[in-house]
C-alpha positions, 0 to 999 in steps of 0.5 A: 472477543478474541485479539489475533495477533499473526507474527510475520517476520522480524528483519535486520537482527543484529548478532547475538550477546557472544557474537554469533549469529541470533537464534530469535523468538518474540514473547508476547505480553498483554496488559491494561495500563490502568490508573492504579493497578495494571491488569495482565492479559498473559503471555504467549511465545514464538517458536525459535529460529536458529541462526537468522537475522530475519526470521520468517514466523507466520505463526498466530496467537489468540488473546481473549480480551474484553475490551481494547480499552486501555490494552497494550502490547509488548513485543520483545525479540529473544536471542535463545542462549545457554543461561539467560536469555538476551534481549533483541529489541522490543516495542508496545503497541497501544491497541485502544489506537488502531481501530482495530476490526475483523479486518486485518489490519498490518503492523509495522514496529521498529524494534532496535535501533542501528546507526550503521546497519538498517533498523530492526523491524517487527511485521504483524497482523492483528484482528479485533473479532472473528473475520466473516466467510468471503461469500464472494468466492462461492459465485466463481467460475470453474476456472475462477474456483481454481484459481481461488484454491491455488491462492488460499492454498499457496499463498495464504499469507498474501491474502488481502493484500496481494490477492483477494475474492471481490466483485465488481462490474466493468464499465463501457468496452475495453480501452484500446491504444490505439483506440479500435486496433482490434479487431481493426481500423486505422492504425494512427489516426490524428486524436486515435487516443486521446479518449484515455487521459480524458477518462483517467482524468475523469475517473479521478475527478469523481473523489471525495475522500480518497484516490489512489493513483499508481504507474511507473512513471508520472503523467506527462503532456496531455495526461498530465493536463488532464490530472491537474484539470481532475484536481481542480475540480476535486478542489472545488467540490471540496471546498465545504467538505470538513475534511481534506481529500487524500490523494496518493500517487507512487511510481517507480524510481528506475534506475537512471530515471529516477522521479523527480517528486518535488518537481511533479507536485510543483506541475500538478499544483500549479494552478491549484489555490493555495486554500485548496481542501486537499492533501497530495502525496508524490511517492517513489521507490527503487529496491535493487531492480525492482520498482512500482509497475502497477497502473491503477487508478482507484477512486473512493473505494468505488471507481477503479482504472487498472491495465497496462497504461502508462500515462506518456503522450509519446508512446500512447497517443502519438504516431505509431503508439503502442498497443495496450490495453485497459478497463474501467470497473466499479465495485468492491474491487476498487477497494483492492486498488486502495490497499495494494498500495498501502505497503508500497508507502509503508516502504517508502516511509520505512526506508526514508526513515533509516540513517542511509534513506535521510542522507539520501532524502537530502540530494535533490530528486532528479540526481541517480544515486548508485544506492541500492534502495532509493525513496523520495517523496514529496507532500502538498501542502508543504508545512501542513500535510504530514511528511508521509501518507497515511494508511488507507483503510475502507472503513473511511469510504464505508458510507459511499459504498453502493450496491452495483448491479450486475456485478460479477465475482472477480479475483484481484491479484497483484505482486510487490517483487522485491518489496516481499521476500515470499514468493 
């Protein structure tokens, strides 16, 4: 079978051995780590890029492998020089470790340490097998097959993680504040709204196995009753499970407003036991004047809640609200929801491991700090959930997966800002 292993990019490289600025390439060497004789796989090599600290590569290479068992590879960043060549940094991957499948899987190595600079990272995607058609794509409307054009033209690089071809069905009508604004009714009456929160928080308490919830901010007054009643009823239908249910909410760290983490995973376990069968992550992130916006609500790869909600009692459910909208969907497309925040606590956990993002995880989360990227998180239970979440992938949800009748073809599209440095 054939590994493919696509070079992203390479970030944070220092100088080079006289220096001047790095002229880098990555050499790429498989072996199997056997108990007598290794066994070597071969050896294949980047193109060089002159004079960049953070090369951008975008290049493949194909491994024909019989097995992943036992595989390892080694990575090494090359300064191209006249003589010998000197050595960047460098790190190994053991396959046989990342269940590894037609999907694309993204890999993030750190591959130089710098005590006073940020660490040097390596960006890849590997693929175990060849990767089916997406058969999706062939039902898109004309102005859908254009748009898929454009992307898989445009943007190739992003597919999967910030678009991708899918399927779902919408459920119900589409969810108004105020509720039947348009085409017209009352404009504020008493109660007008609060239909969302109750439905966010039911869409939540449908969990099983994993739930992924974004916003800008975290839930306050009603929204946030109706999350703690949704985690309370996660914890009782998962009392017998064998394992814990995950759960991940991101927000945005504003500048000046920054998320209070440990405080809001006090007020949405407060009430929950302390045996309860759930691991829950609070995350949140700043980079420059960038910051998570998406609202999605993402449910076991089958229920999805996306739009323009936030989830604030004052701007939504009180006197003269704001009018926005929203949708419930079921299908294939929840998936998207899952994995669009995957690289989002992937950041977090990269930033909050660099020398600046630990002093920085020391100040308590409610004070503003002028740095220019900030990170706070916070996990439950404390002392036994891991400090960072983990990487969703849908091979954990596969077993619930349901065909949905009358579903449609639907092109999920999301952006990360300053999170990407390809537009």
């Amino acid at each position: 079978m054939i590994l493919n292993v696509h070079l992203t990019k390479v970030t944070n490289l220092s100088d080079g051995a006289r220096f001047d600025e790095a002229d880098p390439y990555v050499k790429f060497e498989i072996e199997q780590d056997n108990v007598l004789f290794d066994k070597d796989f071969g050896e294949m090599v980047s193109t060089k890029k002159k004079n960049e600290q953070n090369p951008v590569y975008g290049e493949d290479f194909r491994f024909e492998l019989p097995t992943l068992e036992n595989m390892e590879l080694k990575c090494t960043v090359m300064d191209d020089d006249f003589g010998l060549d000197d050595k960047l940094g460098s790190c190994k991957i053991k396959l046989e470790k990342l269940d590894l499948s037609a999907e694309s899987l993204e890999v993030r190595r750190k591959v130089d340490d710098n005590l006073f600079s940020p660490d040097s990272w390596i960006f890849l995607k590997l693929t175990w097998g060849e990767a089916t058609e997406d058969a999706d794509a062939s039902g898109l409307s004309h102005v859908g097959a254009a748009a898929y054009e454009c992307l898989r033209v445009d943007h190739p690089e992003h597919h999967g993680k910030l678009w991708n071809v899918t399927s779902g069905k919408v459920i119900g009508e589409l969810h108004q504040t105020p509720k039947g604004a348009w085409p017209g009714g009352p404009t504020h009456p008493d109660g007008h709204s609060d239909y969302l929160p109750e439905i966010m928080g039911e869409i939540l308490s449908r969990t099983t196995v994993w739930a992924d919830v974004l916003s800008l901010g975290p839930p306050d007054g009603r929204f946030m009753d109706s999350f703690k009643n949704a985690l309370a009823t996660i914890a009782e239908n998962a009392a017998e499970s064998e394992k814990p249910v995950t759960i991940r909410m991101m927000f945005g760290n504003i500048i000046g407003l920054p998320t209070n983490c440990n405080a809001v995973r006090e007020m949405l376990t407060a009430d929950l036991p302390e045996d309860a069968n759930i691991r829950l992550w609070i995350g949140a992130w700043r980079r420059g004047a960038s910051w998570n916006h998406a609202k999605i609500i993402a449910v076991d790869g089958k229920y999805l809640h996306t739009g323009g909600h936030n989830m604030w009692d004052g701007h939504y459910l009180d006197y003269n609200p704001i009018h926005d909208l929203s949708l419930e969907l079921e299908g294939g497309c929840a998936l998207d929801g899952h994995k669009f925040a995957n690289d989002q606590w992937d950041f977090v956990e990269s930033e909050h491991e660099t020398f600046w993002g630990t002093i920085g995880s020391k100040m308590p989360d409610h004070l503003p700090q002028a740095a220019h990227t900030r990170v706070t998180i916070s996990e439950w239970p404390q002392g036994e959930a891991s400090e960072h979440a983990p990487v969703f992938r849908a091979s954990f949800v596969a077993d619930l997966a349901e065909e949905v009748e009358d579903a449609i073809p639907i092109i999920t599209v999301g952006r990360y800002g300053a999170l990407t440095n390809v537009e």
